[in-house]
C-alpha positions in Angstrom: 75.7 99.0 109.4 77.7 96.2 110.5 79.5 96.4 114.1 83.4 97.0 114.1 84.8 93.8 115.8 87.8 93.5 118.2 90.4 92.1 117.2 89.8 88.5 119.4 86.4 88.6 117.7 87.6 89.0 114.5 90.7 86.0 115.6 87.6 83.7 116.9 85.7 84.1 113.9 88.9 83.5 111.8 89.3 80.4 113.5 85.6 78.9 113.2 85.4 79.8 109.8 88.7 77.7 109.0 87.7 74.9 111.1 84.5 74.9 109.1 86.1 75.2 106.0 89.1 72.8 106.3 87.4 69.2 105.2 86.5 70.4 101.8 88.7 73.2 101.5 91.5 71.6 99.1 88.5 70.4 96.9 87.0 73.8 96.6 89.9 75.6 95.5 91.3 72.8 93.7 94.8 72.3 95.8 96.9 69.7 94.2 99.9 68.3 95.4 101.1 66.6 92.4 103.1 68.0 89.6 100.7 71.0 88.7 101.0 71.9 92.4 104.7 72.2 92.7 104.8 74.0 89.7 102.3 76.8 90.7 104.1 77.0 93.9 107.2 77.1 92.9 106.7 79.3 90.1 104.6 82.1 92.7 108.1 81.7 94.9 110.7 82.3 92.1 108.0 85.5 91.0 108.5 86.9 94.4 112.3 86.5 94.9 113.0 86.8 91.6 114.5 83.9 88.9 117.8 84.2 89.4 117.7 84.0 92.8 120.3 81.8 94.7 118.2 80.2 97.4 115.9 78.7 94.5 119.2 76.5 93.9 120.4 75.6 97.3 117.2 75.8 99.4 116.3 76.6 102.6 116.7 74.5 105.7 114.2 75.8 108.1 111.3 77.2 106.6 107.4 78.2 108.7 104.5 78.7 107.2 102.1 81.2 109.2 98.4 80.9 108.3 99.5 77.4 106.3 95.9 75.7 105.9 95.8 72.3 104.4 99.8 72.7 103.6 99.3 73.8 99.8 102.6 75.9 100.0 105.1 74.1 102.5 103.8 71.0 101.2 104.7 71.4 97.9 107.5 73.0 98.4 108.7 69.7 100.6 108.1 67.7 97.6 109.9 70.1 95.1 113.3 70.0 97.7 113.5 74.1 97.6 112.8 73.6 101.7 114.2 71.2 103.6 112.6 71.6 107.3 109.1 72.6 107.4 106.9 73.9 110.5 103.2 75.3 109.6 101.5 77.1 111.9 97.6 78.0 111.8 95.0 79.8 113.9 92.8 77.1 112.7 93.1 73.3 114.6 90.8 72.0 112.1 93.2 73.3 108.8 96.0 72.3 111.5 94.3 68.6 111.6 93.9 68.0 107.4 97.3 69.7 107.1 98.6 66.5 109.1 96.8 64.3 107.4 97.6 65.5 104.4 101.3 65.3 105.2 100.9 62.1 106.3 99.2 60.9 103.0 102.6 62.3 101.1 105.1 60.9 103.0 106.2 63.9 104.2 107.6 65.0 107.9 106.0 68.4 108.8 106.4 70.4 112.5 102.6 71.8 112.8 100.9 73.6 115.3 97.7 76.1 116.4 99.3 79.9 116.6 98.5 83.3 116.1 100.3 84.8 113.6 100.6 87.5 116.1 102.4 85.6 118.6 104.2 82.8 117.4 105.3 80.4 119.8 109.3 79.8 118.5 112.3 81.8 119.8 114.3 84.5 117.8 116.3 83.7 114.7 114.6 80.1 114.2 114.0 80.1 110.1 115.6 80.9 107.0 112.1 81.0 105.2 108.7 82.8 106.8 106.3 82.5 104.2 102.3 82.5 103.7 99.5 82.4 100.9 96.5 83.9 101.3 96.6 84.9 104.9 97.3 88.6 105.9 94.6 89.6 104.7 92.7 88.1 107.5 95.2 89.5 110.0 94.0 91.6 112.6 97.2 93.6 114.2 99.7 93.3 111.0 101.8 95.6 112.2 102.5 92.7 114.9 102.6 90.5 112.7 105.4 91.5 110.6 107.5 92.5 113.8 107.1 88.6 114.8 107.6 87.3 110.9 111.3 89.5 111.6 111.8 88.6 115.3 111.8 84.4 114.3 113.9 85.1 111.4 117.6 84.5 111.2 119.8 87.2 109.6 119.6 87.3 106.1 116.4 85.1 105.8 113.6 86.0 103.7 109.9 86.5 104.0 107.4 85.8 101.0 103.6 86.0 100.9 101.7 85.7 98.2 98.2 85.6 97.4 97.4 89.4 98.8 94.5 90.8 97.5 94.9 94.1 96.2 93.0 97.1 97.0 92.0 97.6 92.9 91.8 93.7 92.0 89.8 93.6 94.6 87.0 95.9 92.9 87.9 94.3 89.5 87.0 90.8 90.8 83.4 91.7 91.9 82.3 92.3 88.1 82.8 88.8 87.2 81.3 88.1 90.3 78.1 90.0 89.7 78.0 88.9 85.8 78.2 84.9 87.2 75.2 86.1 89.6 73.0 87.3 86.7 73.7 84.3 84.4 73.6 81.5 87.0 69.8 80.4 86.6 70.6 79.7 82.6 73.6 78.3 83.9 72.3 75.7 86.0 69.2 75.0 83.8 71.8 74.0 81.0 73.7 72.0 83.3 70.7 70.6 84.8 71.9 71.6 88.3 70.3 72.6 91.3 70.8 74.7 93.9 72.8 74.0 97.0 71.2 72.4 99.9 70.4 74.4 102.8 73.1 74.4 105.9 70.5 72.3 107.8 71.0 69.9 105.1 74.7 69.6 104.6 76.3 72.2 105.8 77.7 73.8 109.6 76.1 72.7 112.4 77.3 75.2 114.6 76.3 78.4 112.6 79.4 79.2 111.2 79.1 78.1 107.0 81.6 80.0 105.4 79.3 82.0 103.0 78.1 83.6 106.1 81.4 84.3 107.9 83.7 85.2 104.5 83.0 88.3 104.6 84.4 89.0 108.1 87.2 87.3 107.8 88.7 89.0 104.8 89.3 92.4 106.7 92.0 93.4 104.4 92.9 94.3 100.7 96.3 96.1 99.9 97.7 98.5 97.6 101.7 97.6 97.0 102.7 100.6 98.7 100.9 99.3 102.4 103.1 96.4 102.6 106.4 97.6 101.7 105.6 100.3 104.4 104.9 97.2 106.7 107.7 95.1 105.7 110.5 98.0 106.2 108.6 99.4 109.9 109.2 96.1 111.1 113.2 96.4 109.9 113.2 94.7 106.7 115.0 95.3 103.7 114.9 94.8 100.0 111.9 94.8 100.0 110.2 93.6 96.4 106.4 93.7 95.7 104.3 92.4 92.5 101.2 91.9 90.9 99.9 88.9 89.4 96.6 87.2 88.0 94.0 89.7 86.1 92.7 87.3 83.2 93.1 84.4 85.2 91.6 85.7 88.5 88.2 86.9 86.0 87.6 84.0 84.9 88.2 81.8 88.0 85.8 84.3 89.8 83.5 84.0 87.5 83.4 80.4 87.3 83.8 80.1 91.0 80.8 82.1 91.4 78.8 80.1 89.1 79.6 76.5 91.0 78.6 78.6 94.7 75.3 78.7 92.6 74.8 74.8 92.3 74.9 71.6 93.9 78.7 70.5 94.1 77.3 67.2 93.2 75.4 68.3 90.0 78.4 70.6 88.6 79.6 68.0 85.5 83.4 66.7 85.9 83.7 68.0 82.0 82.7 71.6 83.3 85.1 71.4 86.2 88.4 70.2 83.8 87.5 73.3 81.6 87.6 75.6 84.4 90.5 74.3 86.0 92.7 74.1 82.5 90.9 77.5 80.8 92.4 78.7 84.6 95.8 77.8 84.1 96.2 79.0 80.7 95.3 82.4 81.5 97.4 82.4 84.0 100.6 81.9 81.5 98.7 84.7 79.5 99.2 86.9 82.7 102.6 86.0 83.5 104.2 86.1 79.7 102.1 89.3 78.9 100.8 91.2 81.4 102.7 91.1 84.4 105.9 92.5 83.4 103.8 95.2 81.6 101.7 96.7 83.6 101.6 98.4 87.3 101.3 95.8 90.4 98.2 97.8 91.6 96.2 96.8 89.0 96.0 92.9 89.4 94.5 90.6 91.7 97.6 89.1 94.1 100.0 90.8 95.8 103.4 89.1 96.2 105.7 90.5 98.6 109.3 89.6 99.4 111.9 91.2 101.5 114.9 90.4 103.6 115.7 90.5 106.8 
């Protein structure tokens, strides 16, 4: 049995993992900052908030991004001009390092700095916009969390997260997962791929590769109801949660877990386009037919919204 880690063991290990992770990080999840981008990330905000919502026309000035990685959210939303202000914040100095860089790359002006979600290091009422993707699941103390996403918000501002795992997607996910396991030797033989070099090859020098350390820093999944009962303990209101991704998230794990299989450089650029579009189609398939049809619980992502 694995031993139950403090929470500064499970912030250290958070932090190592992402600094690890952070060179090829927007490669392995296919981040783009382009036009497909701003789309996805738009359309994941206007989900959470809702289409009709006001702030989607006028913006917000003063927007921070906790947990922000390589920028894949504020960035984009820079470019789109939904925020006006950015500041990105990350546990990890090595995501807080490629964030900058790829800011700078863009042409874009972007407040960053190394913080604990936990503490954040801005006085009260600073933003209109506390946001995230992807990050409380790895969140030790939530419940401190979301008393600090309320405290630097100004009255009336939002918070949105998206990219929660939920607590039934979760299980979902891991048959694809085990199906790509089965399958991967014919997978690679008919690609002609091989398998990945060892880490004393290419990968961590330091011990910490991040299929070693993943599972310990995803210490969370959700069901809907857990963080509306955060987001109201910590005083906020209107508080909206929804599911999205079940095709979509099958097949990306499933192809996801096939590429882990192989040598990055052997997977075919014509295997990589198909998983990438095949991706985004399901995901309309999701949106137009499932997700206004069936309950939250049932998909992979949680989106959460509320006011404060």
């Amino acid at each position: 049995m694995e031993a139950v880690r403090t929470a500064d063991e499970i912030r250290d290990v958070n932090t190592r993992y992402h600094d690890v992770a952070a060179s090829s990080y927007d490669s392995k999840w296919g981040i783009d900052f382009g036009d497909t981008g701003q789309a996805q990330v738009v359309g994941k905000l206007r989900k959470a908030l809702g289409p009709a919502h006001p702030a989607l026309d006028h913006g917000f000035d003063r927007s921070l991004e906790v947990g922000a990685g390589t920028g894949y959210f504020s960035l984009n939303l820079l470019r789109a001009g939904i925020v006006r202000e950015a500041t990105c914040t990350d546990i990890s100095p090595g995501m807080v390092r490629t964030l900058g860089a790829n800011a700078q790359r863009l042409g874009l002006t972007v407040r960053t700095a190394r913080a604990d979600a936990e503490s954040l290091p801005f006085p009260d009422r600073s933003f209109d916009l506390v946001l995230g993707h992807a990050v409380l699941h790895h969140l030790p103390d939530l419940e401190r969390a979301f008393q600090e996403f309320h405290r630097v918000l100004a009255p009336g501002g939002h918070v949105v997260f998206a990219g929660e795992p939920s607590r039934f997607g979760d299980r979902l996910a891991a048959v694809p997962k085990r199906g790509a396991v089965a399958l991967a030797p014919l997978w690679r033989r008919a690609l002609r791929a091989g398998t990945p070099p060892p880490p004393e090859a290419g990968g961590s020098s330091n011990g910490a590769d991040d299929h070693g350390l993943e599972r310990v820093v995803d210490i969370h999944a959700f069901a809907p109801d857990d963080l509306t009962r955060l987001a109201r303990a910590a005083g906020f209101t209107d508080v909206k949660v929804r599911g999205e991704e079940l095709l979509a998230n099958w097949f990306g794990w499933f192809n996801r877990a096939l590429e882990a299989s192989a040598d990055p450089a052997d997977v075919p650029m014509l295997w990589r386009q198909y998983a990438f579009h095949g991706y985004l189609l399901l995901q309309r398939v999701d949106q137009r037919l499932l997700e206004p049809r069936l309950p939250p619980a049932i998909f992979y992502n949680l989106l959460l919204a509320a006011r404060a």
